[in-house]
N, C-alpha and C positions, 0 to 999 in steps of 0.2 A: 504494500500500500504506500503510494508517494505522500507526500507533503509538502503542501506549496505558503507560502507566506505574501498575504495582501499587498503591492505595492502602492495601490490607489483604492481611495477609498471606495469601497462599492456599497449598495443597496442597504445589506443585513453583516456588510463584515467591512467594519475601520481599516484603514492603514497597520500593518502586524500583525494581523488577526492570524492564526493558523490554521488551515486547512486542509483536510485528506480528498484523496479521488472515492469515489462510489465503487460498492464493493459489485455493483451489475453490471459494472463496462458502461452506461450512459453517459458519460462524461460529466457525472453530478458532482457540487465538490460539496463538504460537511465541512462544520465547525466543531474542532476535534473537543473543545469544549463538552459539548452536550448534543454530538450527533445532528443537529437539526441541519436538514437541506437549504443551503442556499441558493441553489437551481443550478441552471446548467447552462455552461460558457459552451454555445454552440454554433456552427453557421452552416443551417441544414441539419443533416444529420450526420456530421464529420466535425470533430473538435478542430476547432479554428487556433493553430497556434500562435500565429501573429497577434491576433487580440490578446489572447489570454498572457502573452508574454508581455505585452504593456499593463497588467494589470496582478498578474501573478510573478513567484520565479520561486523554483526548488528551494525546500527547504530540510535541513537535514538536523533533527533534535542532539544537542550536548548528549552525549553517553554521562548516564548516573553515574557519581563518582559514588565506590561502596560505601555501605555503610552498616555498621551492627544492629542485630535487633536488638530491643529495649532490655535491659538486665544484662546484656552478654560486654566483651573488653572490647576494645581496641588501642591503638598507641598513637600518644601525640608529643613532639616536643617544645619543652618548656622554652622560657627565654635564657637561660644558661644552656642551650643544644643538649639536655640533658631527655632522656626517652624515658616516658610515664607511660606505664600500664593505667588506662583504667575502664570502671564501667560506664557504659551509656545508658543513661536513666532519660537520655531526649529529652534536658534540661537546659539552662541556659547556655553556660558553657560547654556542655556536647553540641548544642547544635551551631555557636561561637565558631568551635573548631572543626565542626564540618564544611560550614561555610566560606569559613575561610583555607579551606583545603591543608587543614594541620592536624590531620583524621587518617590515622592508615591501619587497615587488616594487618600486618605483621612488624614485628620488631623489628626484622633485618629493613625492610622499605624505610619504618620511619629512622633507622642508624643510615641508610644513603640519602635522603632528604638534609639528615643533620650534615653530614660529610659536607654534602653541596651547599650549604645555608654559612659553614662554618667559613668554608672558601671564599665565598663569595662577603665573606665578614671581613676579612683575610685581605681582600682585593681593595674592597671599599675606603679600608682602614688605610693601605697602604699607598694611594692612589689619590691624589688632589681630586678638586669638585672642578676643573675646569677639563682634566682627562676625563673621568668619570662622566661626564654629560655631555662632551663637543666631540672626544677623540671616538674615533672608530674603535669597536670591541676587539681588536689585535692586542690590545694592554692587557687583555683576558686572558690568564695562563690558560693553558691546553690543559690542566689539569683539573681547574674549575669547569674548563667547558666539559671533559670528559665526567666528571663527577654530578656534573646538570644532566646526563645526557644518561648515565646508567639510572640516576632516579626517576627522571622522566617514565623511563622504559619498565621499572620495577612498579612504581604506580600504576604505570596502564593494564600491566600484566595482574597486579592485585585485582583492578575492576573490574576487570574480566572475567577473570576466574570467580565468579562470586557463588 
């Protein structure tokens, strides 16, 4: 099932609205909202892409980043890079640290997040404010970039796997 995102206001659906195709092939589109029909982008009985392309264009939803059910652990790091165990009760600060993506399924992801967070501490600290925000990212050890790059990849692989 596609998903297209409003580019112009139409009828029954704003500017952002989101949108799925019709699951009978009519070229009907829904508001993923609450299912209701908002009719049918058509010329004839042949979807017209040129219209619909001033008015729509693909949309593809953020992938859930994981997260634990209610009572169970997961690990987040403090502000000294130090890695906490704890549970999610979907309280203030669990959901603090989900949102702000300092929430991970396993201890080894959240020790490469630290690794990369500490580097990048490392860089920041050691690096004037006028490299920092004008020079090209060459001033970036390859080791930072390499330790961004194995978290990266360990995060996505955690939300995968869920």
């Amino acid at each position: 099932m596609k998903q297209y995102k409003v580019l112009k206001d139409l009828i029954n659906a704003p500017v952002g609205t989101i949108l799925r195709d019709g699951d009978n092939g009519c070229n009907t589109l829904y508001l993923v909202e609450n299912s209701s029909n908002i009719g049918r982008i058509v010329d004839g009985s042949q979807f017209n892409q040129s219209i619909a392309q001033k008015f729509i264009e693909p949309y593809a939803p953020e992938p859930k980043h994981w997260r634990a059910r209610k009572q169970c652990s997961y690990y987040f790091i403090d502000n000294n890079c130090i890695i906490i165990r704890s549970r999610d009760d979907h309280e203030f600060y669990d959901n603090l640290r989900y949102e702000s993506n300092n929430y991970f399924k396993s201890q080894a992801t959240a020790e490469l997040v630290a690794k990369a967070r500490k580097l990048e501490l490392e860089w920041l600290h050691d690096t004037d404010a006028f490299s920092q925000r004008y020079c090209a990212p060459e001033g970036i050890t390859s080791n930072l970039i390499d330790a961004m790059d194995e978290a990266r990849e360990a995060v996505l692989e955690d939300d995968s796997n869920e």
